[in-house]
MITORPA-519466 format. One line per 8 residues: for each residue x, y, z of N, C-alpha, C, O, CB. Coordinates in steps of 0.1 Angstrom, whole numbers. Glycine has a CB too. Example, Ala and Ser with C-alpha at 12.3 -4.5 7.8 and 13.67 -1.06 7.14 Angstrom:
# residues 2
132/-57/78/123/-45/78/132/-33/78/142/-33/85/113/-45/90 | 128/-22/71/137/-11/71/129/0/79/134/11/80/141/-6/57 .
# end
This chain:
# residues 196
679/-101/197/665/-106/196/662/-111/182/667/-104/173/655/-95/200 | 655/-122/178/655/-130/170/639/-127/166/629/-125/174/661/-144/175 | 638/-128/150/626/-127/145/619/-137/146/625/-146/140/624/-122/134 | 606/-141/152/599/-154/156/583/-156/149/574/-162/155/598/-154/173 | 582/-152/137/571/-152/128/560/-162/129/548/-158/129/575/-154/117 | 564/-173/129/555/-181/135/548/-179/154/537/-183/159/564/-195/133 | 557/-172/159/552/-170/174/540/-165/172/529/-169/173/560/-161/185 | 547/-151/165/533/-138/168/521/-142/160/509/-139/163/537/-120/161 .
525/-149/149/510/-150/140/501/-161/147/489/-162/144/513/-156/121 | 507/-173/161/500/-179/166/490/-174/177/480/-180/182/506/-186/168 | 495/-160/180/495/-154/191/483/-145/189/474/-143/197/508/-148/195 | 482/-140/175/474/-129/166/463/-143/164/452/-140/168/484/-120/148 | 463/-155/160/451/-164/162/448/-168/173/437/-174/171/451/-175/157 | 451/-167/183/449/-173/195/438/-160/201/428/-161/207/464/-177/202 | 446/-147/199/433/-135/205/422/-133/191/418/-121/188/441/-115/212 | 421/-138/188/411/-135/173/400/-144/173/389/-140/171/420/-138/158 .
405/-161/173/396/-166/175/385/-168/182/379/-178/179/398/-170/173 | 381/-162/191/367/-160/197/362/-147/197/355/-143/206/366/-164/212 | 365/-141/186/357/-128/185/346/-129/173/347/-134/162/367/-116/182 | 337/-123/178/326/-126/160/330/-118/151/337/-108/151/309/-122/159 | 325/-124/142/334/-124/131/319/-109/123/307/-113/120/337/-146/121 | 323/-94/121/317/-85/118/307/-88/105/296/-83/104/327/-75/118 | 312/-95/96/300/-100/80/294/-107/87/282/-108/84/305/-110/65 | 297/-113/94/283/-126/102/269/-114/107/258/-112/105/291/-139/122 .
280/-109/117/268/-96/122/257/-94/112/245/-97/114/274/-79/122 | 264/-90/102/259/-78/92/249/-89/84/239/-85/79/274/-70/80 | 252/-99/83/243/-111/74/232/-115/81/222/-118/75/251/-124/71 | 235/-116/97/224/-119/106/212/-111/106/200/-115/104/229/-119/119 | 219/-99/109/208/-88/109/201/-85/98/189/-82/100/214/-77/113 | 206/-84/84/200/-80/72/192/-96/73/181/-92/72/212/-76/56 | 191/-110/75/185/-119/69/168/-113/82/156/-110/79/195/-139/70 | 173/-113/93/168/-111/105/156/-99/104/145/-99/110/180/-108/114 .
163/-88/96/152/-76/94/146/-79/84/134/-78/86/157/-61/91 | 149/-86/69/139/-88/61/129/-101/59/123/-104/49/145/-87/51 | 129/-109/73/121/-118/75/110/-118/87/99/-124/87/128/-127/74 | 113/-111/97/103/-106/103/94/-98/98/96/-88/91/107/-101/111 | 82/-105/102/70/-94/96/70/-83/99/79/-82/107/59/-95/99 | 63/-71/97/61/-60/99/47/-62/108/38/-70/107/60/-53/86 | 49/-54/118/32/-53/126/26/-35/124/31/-25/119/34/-57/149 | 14/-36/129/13/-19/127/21/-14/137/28/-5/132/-1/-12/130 .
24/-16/149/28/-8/160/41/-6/151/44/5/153/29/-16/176 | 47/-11/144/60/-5/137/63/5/129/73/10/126/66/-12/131 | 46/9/123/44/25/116/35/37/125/24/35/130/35/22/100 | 44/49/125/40/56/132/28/67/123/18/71/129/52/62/140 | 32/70/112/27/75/100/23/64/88/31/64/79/38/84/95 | 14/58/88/13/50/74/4/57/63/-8/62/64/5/35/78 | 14/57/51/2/63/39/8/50/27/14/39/28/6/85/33 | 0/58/16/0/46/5/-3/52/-4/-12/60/-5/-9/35/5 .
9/48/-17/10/51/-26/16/44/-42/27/41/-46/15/59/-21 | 4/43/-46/0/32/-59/3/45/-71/0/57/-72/-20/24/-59 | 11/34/-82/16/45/-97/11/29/-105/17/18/-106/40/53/-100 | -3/34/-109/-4/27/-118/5/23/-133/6/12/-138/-15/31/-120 | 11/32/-137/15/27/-151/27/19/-144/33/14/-154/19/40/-163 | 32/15/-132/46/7/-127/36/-1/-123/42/-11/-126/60/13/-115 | 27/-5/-119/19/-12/-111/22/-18/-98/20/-29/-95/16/-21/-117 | 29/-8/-89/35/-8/-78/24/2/-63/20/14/-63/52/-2/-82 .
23/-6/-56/18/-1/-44/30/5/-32/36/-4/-25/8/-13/-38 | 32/13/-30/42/19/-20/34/16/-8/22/17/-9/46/36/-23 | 40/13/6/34/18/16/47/24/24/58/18/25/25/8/24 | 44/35/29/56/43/30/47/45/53/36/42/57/57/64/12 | 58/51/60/59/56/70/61/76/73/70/83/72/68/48/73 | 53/76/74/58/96/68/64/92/54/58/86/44/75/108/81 | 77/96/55/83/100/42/93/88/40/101/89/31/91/117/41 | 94/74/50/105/63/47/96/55/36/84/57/38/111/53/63 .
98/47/27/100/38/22/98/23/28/107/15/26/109/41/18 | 87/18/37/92/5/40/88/-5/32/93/-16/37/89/1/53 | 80/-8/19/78/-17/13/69/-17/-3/57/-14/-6/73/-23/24 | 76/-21/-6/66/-15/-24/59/-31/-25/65/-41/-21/82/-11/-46 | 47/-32/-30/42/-41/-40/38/-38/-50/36/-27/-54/34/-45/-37 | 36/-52/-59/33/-55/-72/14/-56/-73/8/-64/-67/42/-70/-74 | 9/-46/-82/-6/-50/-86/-8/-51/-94/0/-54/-103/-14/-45/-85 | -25/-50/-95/-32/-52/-108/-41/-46/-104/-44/-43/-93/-37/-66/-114 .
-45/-41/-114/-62/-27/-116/-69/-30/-122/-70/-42/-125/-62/-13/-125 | -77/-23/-124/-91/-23/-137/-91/-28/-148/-80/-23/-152/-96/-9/-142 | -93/-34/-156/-92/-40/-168/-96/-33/-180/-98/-37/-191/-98/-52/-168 | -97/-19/-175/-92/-5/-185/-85/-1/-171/-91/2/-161/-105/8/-194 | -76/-1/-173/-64/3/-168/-57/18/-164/-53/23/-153/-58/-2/-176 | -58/23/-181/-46/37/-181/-60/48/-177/-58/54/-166/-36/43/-203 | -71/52/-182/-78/63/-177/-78/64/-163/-72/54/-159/-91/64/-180 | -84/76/-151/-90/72/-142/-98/73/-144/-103/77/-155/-89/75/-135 .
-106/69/-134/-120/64/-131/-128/78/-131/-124/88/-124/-122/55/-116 | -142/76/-140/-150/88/-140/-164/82/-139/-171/92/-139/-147/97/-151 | -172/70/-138/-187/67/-137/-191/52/-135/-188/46/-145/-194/72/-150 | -196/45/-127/-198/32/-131/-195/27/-142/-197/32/-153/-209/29/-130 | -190/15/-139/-187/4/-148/-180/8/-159/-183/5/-170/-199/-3/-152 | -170/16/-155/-162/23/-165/-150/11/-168/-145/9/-178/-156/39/-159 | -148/1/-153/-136/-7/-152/-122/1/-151/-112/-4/-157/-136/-17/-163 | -120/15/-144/-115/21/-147/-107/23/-127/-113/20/-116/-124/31/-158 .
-94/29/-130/-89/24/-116/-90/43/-112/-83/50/-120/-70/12/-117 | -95/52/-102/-95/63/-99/-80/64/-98/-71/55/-97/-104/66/-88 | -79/78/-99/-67/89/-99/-70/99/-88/-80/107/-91/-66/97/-114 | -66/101/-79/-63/112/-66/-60/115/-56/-48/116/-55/-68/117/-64 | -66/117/-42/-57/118/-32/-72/108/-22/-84/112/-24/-50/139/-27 | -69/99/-13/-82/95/-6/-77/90/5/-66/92/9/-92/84/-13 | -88/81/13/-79/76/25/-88/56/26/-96/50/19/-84/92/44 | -84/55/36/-89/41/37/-103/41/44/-101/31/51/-80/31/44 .
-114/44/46/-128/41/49/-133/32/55/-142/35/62/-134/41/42 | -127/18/54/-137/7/54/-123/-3/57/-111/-1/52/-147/4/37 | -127/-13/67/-116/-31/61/-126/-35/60/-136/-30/64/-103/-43/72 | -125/-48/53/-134/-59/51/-126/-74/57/-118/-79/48/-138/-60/34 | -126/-79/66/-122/-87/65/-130/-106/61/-126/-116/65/-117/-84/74 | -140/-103/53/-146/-113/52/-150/-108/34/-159/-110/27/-157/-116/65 | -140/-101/32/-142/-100/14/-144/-111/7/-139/-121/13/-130/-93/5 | -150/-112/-5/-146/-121/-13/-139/-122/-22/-140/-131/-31/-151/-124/-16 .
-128/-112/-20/-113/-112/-21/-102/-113/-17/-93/-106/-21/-110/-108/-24 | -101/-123/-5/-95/-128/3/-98/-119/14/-105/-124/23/-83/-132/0 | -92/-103/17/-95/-90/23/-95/-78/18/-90/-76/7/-90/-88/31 | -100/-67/28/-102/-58/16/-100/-45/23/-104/-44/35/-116/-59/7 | -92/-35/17/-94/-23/22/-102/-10/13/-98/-5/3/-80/-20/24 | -114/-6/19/-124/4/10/-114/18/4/-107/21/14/-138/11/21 | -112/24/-4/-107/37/-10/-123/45/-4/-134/40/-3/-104/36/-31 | -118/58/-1/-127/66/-3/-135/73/-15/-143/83/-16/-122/72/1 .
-130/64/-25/-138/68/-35/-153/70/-36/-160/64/-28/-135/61/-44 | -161/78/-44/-156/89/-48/-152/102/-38/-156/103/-26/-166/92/-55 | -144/110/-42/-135/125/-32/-142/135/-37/-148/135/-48/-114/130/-36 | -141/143/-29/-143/161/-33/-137/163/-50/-146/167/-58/-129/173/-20 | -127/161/-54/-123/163/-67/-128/154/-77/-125/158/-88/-110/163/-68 | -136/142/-78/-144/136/-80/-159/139/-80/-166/137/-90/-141/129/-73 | -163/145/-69/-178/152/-67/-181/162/-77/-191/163/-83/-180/160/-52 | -165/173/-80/-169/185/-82/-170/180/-98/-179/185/-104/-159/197/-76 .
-162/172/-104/-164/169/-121/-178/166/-119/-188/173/-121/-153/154/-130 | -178/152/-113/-193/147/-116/-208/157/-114/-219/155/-118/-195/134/-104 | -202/166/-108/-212/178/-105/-218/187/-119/-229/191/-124/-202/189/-94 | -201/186/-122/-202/198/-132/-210/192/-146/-217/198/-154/-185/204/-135 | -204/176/-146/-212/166/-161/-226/166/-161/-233/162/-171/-208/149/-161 | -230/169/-149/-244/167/-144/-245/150/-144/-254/146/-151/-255/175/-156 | -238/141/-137/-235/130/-133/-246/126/-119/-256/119/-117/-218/130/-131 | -238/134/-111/-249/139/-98/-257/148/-94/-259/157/-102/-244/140/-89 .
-264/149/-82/-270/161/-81/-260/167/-70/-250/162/-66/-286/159/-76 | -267/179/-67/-262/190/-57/-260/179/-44/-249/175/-40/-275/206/-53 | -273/174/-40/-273/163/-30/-264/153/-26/-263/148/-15/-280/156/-32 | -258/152/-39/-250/136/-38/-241/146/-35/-241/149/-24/-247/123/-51 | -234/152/-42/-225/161/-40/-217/166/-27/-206/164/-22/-231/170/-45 | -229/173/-24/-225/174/-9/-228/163/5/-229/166/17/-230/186/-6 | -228/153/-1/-230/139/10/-214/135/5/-208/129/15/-246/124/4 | -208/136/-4/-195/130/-6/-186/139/1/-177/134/8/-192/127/-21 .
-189/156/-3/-177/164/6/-179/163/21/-170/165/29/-175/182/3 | -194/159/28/-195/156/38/-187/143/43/-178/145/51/-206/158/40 | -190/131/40/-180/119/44/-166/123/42/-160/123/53/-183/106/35 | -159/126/31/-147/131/31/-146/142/47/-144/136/57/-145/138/15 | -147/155/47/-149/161/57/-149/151/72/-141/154/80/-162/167/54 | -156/140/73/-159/135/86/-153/119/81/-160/110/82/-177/137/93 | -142/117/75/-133/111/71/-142/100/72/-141/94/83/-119/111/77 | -150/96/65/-165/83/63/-167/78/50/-164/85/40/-181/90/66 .
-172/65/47/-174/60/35/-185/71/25/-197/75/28/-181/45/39 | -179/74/16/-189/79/7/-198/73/1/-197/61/-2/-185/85/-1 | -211/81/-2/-220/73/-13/-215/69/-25/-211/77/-33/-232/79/-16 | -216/54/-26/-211/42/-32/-225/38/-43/-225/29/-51/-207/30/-19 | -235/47/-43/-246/45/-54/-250/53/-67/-260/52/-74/-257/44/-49 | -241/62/-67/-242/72/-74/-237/69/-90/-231/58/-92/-235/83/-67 | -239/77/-98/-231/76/-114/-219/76/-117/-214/71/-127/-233/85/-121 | -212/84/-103/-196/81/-104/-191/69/-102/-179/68/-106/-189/88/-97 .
-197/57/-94/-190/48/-89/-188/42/-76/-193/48/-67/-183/49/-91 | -183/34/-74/-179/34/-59/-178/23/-55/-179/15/-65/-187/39/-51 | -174/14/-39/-171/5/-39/-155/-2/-47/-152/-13/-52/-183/3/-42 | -148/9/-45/-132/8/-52/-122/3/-39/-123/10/-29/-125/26/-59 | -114/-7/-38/-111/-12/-27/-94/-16/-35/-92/-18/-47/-122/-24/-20 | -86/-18/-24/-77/-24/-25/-78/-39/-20/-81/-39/-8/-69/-17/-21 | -77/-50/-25/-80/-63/-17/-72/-74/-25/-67/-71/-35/-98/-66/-17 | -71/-85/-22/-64/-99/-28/-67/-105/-39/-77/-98/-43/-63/-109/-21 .
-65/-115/-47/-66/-125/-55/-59/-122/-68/-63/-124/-80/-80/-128/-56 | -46/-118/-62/-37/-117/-73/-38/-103/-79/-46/-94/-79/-40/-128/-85 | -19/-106/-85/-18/-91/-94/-8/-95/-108/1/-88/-113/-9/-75/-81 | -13/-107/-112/-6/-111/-121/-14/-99/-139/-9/-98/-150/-9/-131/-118 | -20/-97/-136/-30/-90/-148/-44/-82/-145/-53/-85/-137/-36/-102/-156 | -43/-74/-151/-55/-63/-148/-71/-70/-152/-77/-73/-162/-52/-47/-160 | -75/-72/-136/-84/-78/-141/-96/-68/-136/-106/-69/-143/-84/-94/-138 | -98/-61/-129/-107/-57/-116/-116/-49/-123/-114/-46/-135/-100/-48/-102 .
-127/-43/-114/-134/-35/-119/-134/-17/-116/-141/-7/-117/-145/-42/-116 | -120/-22/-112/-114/-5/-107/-104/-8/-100/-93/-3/-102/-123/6/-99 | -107/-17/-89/-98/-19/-77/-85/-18/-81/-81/-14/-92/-99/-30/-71 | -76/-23/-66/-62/-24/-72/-56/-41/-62/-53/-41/-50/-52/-5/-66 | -56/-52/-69/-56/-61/-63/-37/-65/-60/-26/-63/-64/-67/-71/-72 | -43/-70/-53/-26/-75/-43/-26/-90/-44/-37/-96/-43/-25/-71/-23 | -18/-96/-45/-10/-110/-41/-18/-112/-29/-19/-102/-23/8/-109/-36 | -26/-125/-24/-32/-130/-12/-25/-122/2/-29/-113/9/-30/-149/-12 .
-8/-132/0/0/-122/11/3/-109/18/4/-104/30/8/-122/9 | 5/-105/-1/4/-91/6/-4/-82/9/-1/-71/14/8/-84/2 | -16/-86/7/-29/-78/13/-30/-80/26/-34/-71/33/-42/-82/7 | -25/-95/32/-25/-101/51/-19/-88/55/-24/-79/62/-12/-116/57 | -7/-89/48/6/-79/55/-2/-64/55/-6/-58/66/24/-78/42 | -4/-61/43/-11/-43/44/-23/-48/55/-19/-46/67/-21/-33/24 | -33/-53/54/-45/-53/62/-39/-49/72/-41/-38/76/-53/-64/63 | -28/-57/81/-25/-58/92/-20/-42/94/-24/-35/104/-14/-71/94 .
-14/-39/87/-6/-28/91/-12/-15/86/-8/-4/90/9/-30/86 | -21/-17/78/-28/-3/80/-41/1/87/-50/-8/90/-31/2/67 | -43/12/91/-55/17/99/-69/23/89/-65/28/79/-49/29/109 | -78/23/91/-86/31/88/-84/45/90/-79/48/101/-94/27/91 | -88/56/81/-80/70/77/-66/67/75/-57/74/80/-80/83/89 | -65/61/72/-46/61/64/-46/68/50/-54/63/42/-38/43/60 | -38/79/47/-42/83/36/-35/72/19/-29/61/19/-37/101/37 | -40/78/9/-38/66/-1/-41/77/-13/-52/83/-14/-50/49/1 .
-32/78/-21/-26/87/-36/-29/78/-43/-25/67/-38/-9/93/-38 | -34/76/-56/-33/66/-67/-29/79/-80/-35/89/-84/-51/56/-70 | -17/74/-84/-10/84/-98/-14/76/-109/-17/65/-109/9/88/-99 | -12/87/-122/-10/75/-131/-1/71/-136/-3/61/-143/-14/74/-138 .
# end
């Protein structure tokens, strides 16, 4: 029997070539997953989580990772937020309250600002009264917009028109896009951490 090198290597192309080719897979699918949008029905757990000094907005699923953005804050920036017109971006644990979709920042998602841990400083500075006080642990409690007229502030939203520079008056602003994308995909009571 005679060695026929050319046979078998035609033979090894001949069953090979109509099989797909495994990097194509792999290229299809990665171009394929990172260009489809995200809808809500694809988060079962949505929370959110913004680190001001990176100027990155996380929106995470329970505990996965599906997408970081780039922001901009308050135009005092590093404190958190402690009283009107501080321009100051809050620090703590809240949830989403409110959409706007007819903001005049392209859209908008309300913060629960001011929180229970919020109430209780402003309480203690003598900022608010007992009243306000307990109107804010009540909305928190019945997961509702808090009073937004008080000495602490209010009216703190996440919403669009860029995150090239801290410009806001607390907020935390997003890229036009990526605010479409979050609006779409988050709910009202979604919770939302701002660190510093």
């Amino acid at each position: 029997m005679s060695c026929q090198p050319g046979r078998a290597h035609r033979a090894y192309r001949r069953n090979t070539k109509n099989m797909i080719n495994p990097c194509a897979i792999t290229c299809l699918l990665a171009f394929v997953c990172c260009h489809c949008p995200l809808i809500a029905a694809d988060l079962v757990k949505p929370r959110i989580e913004v680190f001001k000094a990176k100027r990155e907005l996380r929106l995470y699923d329970g505990d996965q990772l599906v997408k970081t953005y780039h922001v901009a804050l308050g135009s005092n920036p590093v404190p958190a937020k402690e009283r009107e017109g501080d321009r100051a971006t809050p620090e703590g644990s809240y949830f989403i309250c409110h959409k706007n979709p007819q903001s005049q920042y392209h859209l908008s998602l309300a913060i629960s600002y001011p929180g229970p841990a919020d109430a209780k400083r402003g309480l203690k500075a003598n900022l608010i009264s007992k009243q306000e006080y307990n109107a804010i642990l009540k909305a928190d409690a019945d997961r509702k917009t808090p009073p937004w007229n008080t000495k602490l502030g209010g009216e703190v939203f996440v919403h669009g028109n860029g995150s090239s520079s801290d410009w806001t008056w607390g907020c935390v602003a997003l890229d036009n896009p990526d605010i479409e994308e979050l609006y779409r995909l988050v709910p009202v009571k979604t919770l939302i951490t701002i660190s510093p």
